[in-house]
PDB file of N, CA, C and O in Angstrom, chain B, residues numbered from 101:
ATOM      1  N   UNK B 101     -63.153  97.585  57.067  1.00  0.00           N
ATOM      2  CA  UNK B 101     -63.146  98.949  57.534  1.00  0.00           C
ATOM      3  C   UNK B 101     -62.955  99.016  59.049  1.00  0.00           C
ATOM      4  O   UNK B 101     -62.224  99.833  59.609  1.00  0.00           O
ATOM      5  N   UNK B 102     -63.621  98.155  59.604  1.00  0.00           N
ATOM      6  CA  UNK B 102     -63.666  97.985  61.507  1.00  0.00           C
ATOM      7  C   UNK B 102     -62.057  97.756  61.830  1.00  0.00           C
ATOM      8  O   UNK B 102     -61.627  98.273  62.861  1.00  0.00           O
ATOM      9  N   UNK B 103     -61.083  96.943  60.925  1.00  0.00           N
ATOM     10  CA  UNK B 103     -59.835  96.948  61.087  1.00  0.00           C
ATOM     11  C   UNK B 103     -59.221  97.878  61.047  1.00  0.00           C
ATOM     12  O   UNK B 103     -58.417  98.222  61.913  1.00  0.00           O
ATOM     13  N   UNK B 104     -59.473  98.458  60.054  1.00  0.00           N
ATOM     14  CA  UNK B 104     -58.790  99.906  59.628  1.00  0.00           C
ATOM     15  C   UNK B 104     -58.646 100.481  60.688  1.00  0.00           C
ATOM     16  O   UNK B 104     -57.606 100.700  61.309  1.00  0.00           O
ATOM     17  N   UNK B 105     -60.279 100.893  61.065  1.00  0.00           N
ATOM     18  CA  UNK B 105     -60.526 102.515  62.124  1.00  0.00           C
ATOM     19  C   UNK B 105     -59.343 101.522  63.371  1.00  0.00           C
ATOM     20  O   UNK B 105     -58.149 101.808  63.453  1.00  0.00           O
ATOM     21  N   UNK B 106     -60.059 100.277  64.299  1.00  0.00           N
ATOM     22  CA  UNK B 106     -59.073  99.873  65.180  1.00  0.00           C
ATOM     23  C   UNK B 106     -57.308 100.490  65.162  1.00  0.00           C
ATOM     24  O   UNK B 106     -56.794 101.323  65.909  1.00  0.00           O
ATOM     25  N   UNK B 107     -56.725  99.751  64.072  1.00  0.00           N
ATOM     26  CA  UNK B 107     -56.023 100.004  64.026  1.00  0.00           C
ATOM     27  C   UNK B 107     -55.434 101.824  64.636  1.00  0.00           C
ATOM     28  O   UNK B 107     -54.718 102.165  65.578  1.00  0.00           O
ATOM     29  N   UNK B 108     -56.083 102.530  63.673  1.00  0.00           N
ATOM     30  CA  UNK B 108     -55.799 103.647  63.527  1.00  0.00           C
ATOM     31  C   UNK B 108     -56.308 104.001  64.944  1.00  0.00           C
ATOM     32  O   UNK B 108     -55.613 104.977  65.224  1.00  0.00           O
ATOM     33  N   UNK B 109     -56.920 103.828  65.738  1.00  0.00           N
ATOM     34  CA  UNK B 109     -57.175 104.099  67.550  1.00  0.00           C
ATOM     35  C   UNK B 109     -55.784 103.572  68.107  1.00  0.00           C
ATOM     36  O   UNK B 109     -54.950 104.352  68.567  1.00  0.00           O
ATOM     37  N   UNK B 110     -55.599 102.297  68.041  1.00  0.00           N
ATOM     38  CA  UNK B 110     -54.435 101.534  68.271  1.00  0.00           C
ATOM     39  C   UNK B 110     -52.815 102.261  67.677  1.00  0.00           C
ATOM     40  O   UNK B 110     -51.799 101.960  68.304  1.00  0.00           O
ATOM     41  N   UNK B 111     -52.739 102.993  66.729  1.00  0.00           N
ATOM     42  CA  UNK B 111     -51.613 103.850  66.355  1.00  0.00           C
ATOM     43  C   UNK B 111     -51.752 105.322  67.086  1.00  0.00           C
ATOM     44  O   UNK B 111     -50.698 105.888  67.378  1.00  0.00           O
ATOM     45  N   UNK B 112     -52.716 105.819  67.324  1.00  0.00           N
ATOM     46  CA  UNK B 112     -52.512 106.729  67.915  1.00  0.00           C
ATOM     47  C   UNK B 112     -52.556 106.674  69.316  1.00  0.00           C
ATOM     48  O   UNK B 112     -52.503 107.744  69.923  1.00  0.00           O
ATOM     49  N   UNK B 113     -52.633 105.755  69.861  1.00  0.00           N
ATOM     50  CA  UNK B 113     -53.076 104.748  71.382  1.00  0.00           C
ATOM     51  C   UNK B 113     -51.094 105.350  71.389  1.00  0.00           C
ATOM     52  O   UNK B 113     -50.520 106.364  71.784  1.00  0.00           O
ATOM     53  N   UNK B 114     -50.803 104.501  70.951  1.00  0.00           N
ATOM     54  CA  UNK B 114     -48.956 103.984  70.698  1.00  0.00           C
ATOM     55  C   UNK B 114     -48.346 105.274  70.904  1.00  0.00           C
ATOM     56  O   UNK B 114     -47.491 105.452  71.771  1.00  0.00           O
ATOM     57  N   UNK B 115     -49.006 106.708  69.679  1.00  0.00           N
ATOM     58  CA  UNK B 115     -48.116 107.964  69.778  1.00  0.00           C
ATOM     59  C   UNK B 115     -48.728 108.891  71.311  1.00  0.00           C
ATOM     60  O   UNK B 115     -47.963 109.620  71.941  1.00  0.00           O
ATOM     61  N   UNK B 116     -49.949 108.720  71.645  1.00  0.00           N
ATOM     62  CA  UNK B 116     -50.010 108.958  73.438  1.00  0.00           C
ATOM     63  C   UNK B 116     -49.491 108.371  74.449  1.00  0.00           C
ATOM     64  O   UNK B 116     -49.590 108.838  75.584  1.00  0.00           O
ATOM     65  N   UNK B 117     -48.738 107.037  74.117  1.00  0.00           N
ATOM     66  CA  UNK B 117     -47.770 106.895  75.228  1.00  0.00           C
ATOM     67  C   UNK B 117     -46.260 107.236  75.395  1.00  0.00           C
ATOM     68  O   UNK B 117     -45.544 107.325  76.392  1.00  0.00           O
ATOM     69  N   UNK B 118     -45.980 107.432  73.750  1.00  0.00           N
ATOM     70  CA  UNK B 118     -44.811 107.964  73.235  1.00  0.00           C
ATOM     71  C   UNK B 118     -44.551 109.427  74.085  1.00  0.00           C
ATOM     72  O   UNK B 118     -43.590 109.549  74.845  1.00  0.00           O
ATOM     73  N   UNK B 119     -45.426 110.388  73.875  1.00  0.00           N
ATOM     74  CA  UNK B 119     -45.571 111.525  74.237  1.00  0.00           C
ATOM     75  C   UNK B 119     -45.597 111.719  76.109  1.00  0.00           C
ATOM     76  O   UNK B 119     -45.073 112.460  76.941  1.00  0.00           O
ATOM     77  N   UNK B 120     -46.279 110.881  76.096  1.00  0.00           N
ATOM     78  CA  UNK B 120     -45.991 110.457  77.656  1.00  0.00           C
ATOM     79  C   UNK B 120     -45.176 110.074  78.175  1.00  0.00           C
ATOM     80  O   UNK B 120     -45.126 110.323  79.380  1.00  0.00           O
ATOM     81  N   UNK B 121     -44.096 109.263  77.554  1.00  0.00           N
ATOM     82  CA  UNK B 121     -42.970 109.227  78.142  1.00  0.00           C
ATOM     83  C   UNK B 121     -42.080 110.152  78.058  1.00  0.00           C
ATOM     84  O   UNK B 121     -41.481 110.422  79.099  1.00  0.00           O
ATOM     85  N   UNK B 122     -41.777 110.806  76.972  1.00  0.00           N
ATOM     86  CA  UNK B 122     -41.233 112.229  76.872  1.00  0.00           C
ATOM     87  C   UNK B 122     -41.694 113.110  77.420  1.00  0.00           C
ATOM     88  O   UNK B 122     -41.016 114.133  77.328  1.00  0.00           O
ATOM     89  N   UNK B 123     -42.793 113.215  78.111  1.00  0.00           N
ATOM     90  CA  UNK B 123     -43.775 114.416  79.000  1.00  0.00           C
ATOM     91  C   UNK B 123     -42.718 113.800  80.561  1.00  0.00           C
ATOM     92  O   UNK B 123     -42.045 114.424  81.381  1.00  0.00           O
ATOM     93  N   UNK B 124     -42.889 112.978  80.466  1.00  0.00           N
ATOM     94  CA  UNK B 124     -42.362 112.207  82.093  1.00  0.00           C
ATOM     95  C   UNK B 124     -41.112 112.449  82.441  1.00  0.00           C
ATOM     96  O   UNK B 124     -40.860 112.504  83.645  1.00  0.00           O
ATOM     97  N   UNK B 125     -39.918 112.673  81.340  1.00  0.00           N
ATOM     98  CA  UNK B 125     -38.651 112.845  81.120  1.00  0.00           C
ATOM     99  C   UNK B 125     -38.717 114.251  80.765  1.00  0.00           C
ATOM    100  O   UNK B 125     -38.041 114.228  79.737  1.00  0.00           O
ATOM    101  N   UNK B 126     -39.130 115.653  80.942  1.00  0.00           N
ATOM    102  CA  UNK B 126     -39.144 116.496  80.853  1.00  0.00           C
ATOM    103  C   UNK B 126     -38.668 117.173  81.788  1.00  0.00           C
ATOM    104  O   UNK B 126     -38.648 116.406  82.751  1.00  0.00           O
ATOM    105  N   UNK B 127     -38.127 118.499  82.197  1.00  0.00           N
ATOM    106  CA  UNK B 127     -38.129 119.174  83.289  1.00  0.00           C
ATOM    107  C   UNK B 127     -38.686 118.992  84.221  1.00  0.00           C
ATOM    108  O   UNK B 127     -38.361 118.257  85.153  1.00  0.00           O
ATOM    109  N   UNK B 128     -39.906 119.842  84.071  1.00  0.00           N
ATOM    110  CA  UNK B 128     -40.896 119.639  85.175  1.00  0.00           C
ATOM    111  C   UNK B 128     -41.893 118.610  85.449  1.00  0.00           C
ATOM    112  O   UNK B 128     -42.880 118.532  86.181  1.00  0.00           O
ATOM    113  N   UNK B 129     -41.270 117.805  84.567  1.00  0.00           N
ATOM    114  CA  UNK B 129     -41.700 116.148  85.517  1.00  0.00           C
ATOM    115  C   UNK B 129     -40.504 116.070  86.621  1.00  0.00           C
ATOM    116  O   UNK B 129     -40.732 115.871  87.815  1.00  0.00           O
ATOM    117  N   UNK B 130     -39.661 116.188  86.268  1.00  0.00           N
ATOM    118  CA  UNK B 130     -38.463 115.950  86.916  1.00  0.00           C
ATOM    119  C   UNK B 130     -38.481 117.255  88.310  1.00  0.00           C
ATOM    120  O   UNK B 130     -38.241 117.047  89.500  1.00  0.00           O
ATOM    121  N   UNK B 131     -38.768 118.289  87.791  1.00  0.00           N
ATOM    122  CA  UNK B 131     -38.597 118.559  89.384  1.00  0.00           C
ATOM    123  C   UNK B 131     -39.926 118.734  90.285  1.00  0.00           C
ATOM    124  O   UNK B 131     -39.882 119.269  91.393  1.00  0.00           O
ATOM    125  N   UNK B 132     -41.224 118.187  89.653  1.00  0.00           N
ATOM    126  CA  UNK B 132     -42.529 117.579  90.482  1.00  0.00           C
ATOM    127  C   UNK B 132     -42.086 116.256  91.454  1.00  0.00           C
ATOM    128  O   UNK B 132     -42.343 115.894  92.601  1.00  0.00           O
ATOM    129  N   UNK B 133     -41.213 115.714  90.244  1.00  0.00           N
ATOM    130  CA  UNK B 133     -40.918 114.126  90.497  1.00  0.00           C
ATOM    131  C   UNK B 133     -39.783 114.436  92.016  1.00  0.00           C
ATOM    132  O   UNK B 133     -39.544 113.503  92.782  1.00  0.00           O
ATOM    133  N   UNK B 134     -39.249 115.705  92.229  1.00  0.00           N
ATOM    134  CA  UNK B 134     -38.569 115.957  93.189  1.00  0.00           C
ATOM    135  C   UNK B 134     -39.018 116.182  94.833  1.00  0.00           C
ATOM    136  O   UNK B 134     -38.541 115.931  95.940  1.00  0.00           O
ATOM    137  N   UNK B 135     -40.237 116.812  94.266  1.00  0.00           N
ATOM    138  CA  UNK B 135     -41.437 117.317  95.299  1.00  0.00           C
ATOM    139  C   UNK B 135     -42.287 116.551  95.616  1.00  0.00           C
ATOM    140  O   UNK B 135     -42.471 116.209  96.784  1.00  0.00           O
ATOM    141  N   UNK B 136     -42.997 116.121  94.575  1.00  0.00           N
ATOM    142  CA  UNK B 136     -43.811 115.277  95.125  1.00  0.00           C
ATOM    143  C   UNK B 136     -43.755 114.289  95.182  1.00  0.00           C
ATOM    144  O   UNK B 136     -44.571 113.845  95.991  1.00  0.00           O
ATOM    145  N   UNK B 137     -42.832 113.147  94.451  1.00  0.00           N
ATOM    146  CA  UNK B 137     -42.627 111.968  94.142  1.00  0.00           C
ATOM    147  C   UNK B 137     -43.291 111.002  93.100  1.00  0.00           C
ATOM    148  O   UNK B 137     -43.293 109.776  92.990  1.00  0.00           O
ATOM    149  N   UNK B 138     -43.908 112.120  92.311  1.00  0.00           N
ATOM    150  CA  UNK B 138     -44.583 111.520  90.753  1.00  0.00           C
ATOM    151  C   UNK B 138     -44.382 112.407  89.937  1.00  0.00           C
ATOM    152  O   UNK B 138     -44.239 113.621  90.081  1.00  0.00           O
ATOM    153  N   UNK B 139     -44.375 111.829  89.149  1.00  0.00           N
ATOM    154  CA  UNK B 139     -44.257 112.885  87.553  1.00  0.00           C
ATOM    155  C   UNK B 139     -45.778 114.076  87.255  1.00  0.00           C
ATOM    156  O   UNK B 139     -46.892 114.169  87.769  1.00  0.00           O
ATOM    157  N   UNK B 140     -45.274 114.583  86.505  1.00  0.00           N
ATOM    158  CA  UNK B 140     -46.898 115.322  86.675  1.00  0.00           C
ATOM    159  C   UNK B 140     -47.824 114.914  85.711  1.00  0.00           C
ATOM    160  O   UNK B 140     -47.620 114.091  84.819  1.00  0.00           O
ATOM    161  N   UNK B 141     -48.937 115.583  85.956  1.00  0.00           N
ATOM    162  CA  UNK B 141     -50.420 114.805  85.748  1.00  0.00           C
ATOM    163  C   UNK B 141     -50.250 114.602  84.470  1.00  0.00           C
ATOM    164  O   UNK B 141     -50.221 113.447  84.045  1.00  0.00           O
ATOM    165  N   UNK B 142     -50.088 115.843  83.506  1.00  0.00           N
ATOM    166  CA  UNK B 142     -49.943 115.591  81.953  1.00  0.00           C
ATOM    167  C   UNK B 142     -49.842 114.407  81.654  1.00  0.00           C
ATOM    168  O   UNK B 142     -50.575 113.586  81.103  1.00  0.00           O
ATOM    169  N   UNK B 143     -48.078 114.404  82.410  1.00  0.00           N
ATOM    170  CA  UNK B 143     -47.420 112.934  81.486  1.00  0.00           C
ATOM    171  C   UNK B 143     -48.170 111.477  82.047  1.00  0.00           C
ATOM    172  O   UNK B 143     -48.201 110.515  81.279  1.00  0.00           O
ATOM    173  N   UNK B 144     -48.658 111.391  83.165  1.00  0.00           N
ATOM    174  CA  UNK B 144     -49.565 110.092  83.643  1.00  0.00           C
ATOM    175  C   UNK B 144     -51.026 110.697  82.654  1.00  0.00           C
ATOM    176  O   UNK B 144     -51.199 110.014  81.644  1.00  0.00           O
ATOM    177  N   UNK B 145     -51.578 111.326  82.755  1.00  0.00           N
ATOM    178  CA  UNK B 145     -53.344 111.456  81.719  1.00  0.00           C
ATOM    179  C   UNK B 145     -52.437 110.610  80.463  1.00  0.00           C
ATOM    180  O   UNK B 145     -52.725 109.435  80.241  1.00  0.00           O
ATOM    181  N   UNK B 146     -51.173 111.395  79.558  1.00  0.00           N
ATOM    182  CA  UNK B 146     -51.183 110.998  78.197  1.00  0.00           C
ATOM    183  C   UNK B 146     -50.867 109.452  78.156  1.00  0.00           C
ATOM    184  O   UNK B 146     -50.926 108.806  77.110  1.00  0.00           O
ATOM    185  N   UNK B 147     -50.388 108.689  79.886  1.00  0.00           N
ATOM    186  CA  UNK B 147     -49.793 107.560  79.574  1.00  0.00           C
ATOM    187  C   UNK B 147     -50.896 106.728  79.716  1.00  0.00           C
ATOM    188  O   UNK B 147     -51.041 105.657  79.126  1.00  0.00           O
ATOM    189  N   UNK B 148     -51.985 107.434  80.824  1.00  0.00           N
ATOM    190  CA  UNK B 148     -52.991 106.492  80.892  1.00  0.00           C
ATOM    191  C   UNK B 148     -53.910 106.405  79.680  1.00  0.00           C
ATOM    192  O   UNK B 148     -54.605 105.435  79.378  1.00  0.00           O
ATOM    193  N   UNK B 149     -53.833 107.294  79.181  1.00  0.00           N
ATOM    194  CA  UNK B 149     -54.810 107.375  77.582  1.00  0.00           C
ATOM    195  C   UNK B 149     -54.310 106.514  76.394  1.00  0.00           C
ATOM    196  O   UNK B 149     -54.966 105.742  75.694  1.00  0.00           O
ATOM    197  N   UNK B 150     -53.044 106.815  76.334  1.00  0.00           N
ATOM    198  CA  UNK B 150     -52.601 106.433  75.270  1.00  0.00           C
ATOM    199  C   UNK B 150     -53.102 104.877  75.637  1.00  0.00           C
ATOM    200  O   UNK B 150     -53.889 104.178  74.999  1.00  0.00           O
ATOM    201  N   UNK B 151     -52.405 104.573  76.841  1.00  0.00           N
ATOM    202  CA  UNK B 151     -52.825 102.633  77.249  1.00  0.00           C
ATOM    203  C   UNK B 151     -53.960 102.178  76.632  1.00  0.00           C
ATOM    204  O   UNK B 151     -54.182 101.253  75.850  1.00  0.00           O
ATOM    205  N   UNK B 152     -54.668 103.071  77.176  1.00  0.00           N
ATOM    206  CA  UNK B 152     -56.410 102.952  77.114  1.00  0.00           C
ATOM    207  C   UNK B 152     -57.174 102.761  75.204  1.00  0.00           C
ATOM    208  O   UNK B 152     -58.128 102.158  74.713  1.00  0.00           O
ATOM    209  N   UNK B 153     -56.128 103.621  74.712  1.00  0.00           N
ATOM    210  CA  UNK B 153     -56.319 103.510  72.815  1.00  0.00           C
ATOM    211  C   UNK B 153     -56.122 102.797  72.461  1.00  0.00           C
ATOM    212  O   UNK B 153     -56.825 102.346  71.557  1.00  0.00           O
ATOM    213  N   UNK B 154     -55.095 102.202  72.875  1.00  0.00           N
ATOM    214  CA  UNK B 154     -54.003 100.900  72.295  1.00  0.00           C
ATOM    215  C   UNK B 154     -55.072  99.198  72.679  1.00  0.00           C
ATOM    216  O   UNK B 154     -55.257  98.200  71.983  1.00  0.00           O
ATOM    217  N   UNK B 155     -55.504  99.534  73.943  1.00  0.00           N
ATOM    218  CA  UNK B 155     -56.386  98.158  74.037  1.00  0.00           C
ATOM    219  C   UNK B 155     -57.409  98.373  73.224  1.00  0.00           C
ATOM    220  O   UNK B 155     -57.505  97.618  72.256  1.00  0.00           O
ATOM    221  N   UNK B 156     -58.544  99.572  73.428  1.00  0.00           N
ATOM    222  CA  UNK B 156     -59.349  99.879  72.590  1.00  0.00           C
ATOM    223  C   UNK B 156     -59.257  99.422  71.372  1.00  0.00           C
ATOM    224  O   UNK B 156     -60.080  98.664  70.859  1.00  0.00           O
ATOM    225  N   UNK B 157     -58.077  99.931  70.746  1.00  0.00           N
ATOM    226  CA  UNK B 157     -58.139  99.936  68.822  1.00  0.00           C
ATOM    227  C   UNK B 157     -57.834  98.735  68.750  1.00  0.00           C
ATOM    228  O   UNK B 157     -58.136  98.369  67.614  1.00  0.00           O
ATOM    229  N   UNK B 158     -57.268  97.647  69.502  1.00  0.00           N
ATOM    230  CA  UNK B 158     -57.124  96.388  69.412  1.00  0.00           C
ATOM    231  C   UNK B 158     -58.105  95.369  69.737  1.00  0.00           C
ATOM    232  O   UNK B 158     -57.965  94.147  69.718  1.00  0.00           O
ATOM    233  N   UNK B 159     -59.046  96.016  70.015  1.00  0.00           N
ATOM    234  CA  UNK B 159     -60.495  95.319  70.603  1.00  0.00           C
ATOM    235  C   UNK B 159     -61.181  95.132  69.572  1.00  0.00           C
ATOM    236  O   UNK B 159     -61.564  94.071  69.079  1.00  0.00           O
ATOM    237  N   UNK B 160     -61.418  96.725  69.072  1.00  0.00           N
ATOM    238  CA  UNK B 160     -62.211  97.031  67.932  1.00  0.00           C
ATOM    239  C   UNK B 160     -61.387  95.962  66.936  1.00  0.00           C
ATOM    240  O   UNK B 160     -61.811  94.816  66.786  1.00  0.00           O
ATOM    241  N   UNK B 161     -60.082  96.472  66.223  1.00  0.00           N
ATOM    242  CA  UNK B 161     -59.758  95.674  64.938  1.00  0.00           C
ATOM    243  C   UNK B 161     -59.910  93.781  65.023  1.00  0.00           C
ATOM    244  O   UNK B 161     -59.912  93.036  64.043  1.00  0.00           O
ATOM    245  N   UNK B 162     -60.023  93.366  66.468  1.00  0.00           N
ATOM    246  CA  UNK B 162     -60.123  92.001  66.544  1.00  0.00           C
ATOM    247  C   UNK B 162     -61.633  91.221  66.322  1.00  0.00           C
ATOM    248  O   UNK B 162     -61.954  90.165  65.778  1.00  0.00           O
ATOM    249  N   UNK B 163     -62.392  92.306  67.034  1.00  0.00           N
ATOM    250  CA  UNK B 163     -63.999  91.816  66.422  1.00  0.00           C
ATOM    251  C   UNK B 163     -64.293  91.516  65.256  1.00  0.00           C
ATOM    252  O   UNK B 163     -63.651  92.100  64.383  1.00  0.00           O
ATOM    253  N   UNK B 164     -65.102  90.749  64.925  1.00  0.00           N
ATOM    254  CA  UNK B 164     -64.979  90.098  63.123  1.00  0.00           C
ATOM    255  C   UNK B 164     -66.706  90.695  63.112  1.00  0.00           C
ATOM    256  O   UNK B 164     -67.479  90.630  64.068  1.00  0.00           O
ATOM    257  N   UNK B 165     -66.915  91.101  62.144  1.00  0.00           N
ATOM    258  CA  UNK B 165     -68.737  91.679  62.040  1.00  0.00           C
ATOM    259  C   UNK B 165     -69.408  90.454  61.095  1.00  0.00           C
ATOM    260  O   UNK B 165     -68.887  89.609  60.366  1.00  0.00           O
ATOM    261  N   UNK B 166     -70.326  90.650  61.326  1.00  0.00           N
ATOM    262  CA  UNK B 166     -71.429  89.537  60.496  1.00  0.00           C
ATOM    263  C   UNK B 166     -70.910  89.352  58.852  1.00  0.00           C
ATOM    264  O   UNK B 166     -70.880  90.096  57.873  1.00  0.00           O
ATOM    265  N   UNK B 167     -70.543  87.999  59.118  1.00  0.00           N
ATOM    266  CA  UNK B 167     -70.296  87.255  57.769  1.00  0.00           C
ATOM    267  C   UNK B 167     -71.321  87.998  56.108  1.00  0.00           C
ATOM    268  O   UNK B 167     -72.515  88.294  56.152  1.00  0.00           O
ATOM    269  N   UNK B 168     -70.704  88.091  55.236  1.00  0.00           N
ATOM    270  CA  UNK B 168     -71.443  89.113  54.029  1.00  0.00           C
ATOM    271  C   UNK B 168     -71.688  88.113  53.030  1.00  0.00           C
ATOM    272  O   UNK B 168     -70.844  87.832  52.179  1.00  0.00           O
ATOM    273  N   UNK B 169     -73.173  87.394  53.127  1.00  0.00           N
ATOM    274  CA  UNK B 169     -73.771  86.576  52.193  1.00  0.00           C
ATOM    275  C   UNK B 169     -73.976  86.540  50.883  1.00  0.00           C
ATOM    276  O   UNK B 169     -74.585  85.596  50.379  1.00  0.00           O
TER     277      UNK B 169
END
């Protein structure tokens, strides 16, 4: 089950960076990215999150739990 849930943190880890890169390639990333010289916050929060799921759910699904006697 601990694999499972991981995983499933770790897949949706994957579709928040997805979204983040398409947030980044958007308009108004593009004309923030003009002004200010970064993309806007959205698309960095969803890229830093998504990162952040993806190690997470891979943490979790790699831990092995107490052997079942």
């Amino acid at each position: 089950m601990q694999t499972f849930v991981g995983a499933v943190i770790a897949a949706l880890g994957v579709l928040l960076v997805l979204q983040g890169l398409n947030a980044s390639e958007s308009i108004s990333s593009e004309i923030s990215r003009v002004f200010t010289g970064s993309p806007t916050e959205k698309s960095l929060w969803l890229l830093a999150g998504g990162i952040v799921a993806v190690v997470v759910g891979l943490a979790i699904a790699s831990v092995r739990g107490k052997p079942k006697t």
